[in-house]
C-alpha positions in Angstrom: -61.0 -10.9 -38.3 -60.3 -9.9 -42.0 -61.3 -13.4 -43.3 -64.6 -12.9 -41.4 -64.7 -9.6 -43.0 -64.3 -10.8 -46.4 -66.7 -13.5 -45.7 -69.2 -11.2 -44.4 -69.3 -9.0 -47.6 -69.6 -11.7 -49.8 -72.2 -13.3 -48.2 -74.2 -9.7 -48.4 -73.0 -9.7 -52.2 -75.1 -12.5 -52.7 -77.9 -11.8 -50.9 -78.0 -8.4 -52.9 -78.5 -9.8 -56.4 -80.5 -12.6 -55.1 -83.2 -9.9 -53.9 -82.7 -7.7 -57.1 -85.7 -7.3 -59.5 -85.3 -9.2 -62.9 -85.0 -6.4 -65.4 -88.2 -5.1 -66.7 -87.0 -3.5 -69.9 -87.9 -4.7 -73.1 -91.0 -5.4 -75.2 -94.3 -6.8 -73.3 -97.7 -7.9 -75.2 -100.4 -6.6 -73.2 -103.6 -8.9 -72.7 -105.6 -6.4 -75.5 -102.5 -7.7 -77.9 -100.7 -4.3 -77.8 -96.9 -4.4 -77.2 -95.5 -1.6 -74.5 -91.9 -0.9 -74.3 -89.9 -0.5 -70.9 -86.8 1.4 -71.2 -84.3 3.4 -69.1 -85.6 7.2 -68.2 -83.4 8.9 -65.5 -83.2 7.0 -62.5 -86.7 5.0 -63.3 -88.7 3.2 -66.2 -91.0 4.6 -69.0 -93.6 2.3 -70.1 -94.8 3.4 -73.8 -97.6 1.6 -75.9 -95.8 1.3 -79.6 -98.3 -0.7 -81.5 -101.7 -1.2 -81.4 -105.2 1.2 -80.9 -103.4 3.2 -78.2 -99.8 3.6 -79.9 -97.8 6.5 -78.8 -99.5 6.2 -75.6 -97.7 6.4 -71.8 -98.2 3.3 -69.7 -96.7 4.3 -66.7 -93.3 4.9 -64.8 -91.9 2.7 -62.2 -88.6 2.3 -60.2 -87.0 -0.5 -58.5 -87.8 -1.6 -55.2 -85.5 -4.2 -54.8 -87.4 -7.6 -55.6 -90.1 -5.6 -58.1 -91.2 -2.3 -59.1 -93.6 0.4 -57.8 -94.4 3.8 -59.2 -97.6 4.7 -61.5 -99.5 2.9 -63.9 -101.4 4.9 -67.0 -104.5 3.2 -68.5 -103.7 4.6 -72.2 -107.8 4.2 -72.9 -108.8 7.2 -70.6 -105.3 8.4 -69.3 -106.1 8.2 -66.0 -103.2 7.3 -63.8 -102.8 4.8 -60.7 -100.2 3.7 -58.1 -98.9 0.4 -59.4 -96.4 -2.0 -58.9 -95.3 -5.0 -60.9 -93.0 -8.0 -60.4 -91.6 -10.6 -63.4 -92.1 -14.1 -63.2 -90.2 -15.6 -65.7 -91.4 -14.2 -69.2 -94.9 -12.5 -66.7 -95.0 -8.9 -65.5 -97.6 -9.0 -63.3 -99.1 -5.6 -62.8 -101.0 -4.1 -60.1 -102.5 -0.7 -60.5 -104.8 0.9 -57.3 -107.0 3.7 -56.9 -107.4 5.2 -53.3 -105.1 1.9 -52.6 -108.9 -0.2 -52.5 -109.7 -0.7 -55.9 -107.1 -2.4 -57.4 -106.4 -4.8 -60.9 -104.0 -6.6 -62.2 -103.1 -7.5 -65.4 -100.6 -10.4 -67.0 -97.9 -9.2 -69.7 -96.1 -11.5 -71.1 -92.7 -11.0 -73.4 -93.0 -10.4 -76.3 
């Protein structure tokens, strides 16, 4: 019974980081050529646009959901704000933001 016990709680171990995001912080060129920078803020991520037109700009906050990320998206031209989520594919966030959860776009970053 222990042995299937230990067994057990690695096979969950694995399935844990299997399903974990890939980490979203760092540097990401935006398709406008601007480069946004994910970093740690409290229990979530802070998206801030450091160069380009819009520098000094929010871009959003998002939290881990396990195999991606969900929280809001800022559009740094008009500052309006959207639910969002993203999810990396290799050196790609993909990011999804939604109004009314209809209208929805998504944009390609890619590391920069």
């Amino acid at each position: 019974m222990k042995r299937f016990a230990l067994a057990a709680m690695a096979i969950m171990s694995f399935s844990t980081v299997s399903l974990a995001a890939e980490p979203i912080v760092g540097k990401w060129r935006a398709p406008g050529g601007g480069i946004v920078e994910v970093s740690a803020c409290g229990n979530a991520f802070c998206a801030e646009v450091i160069s380009g037109q819009h520098a000094g700009k929010s871009a959003g906050q998002m939290s881990s959901n396990g195999s991606g990320y969900e929280g809001t998206v800022t559009d740094p031209r008009d500052d309006r704000t959207y639910q969002g989520t993203a999810v990396i594919e290799g050196n790609q966030l993909k990011l999804t933001g939604c109004a009314l959860s209809i209208f929805c776009k998504t944009q390609v970053w890619t590391r920069a």
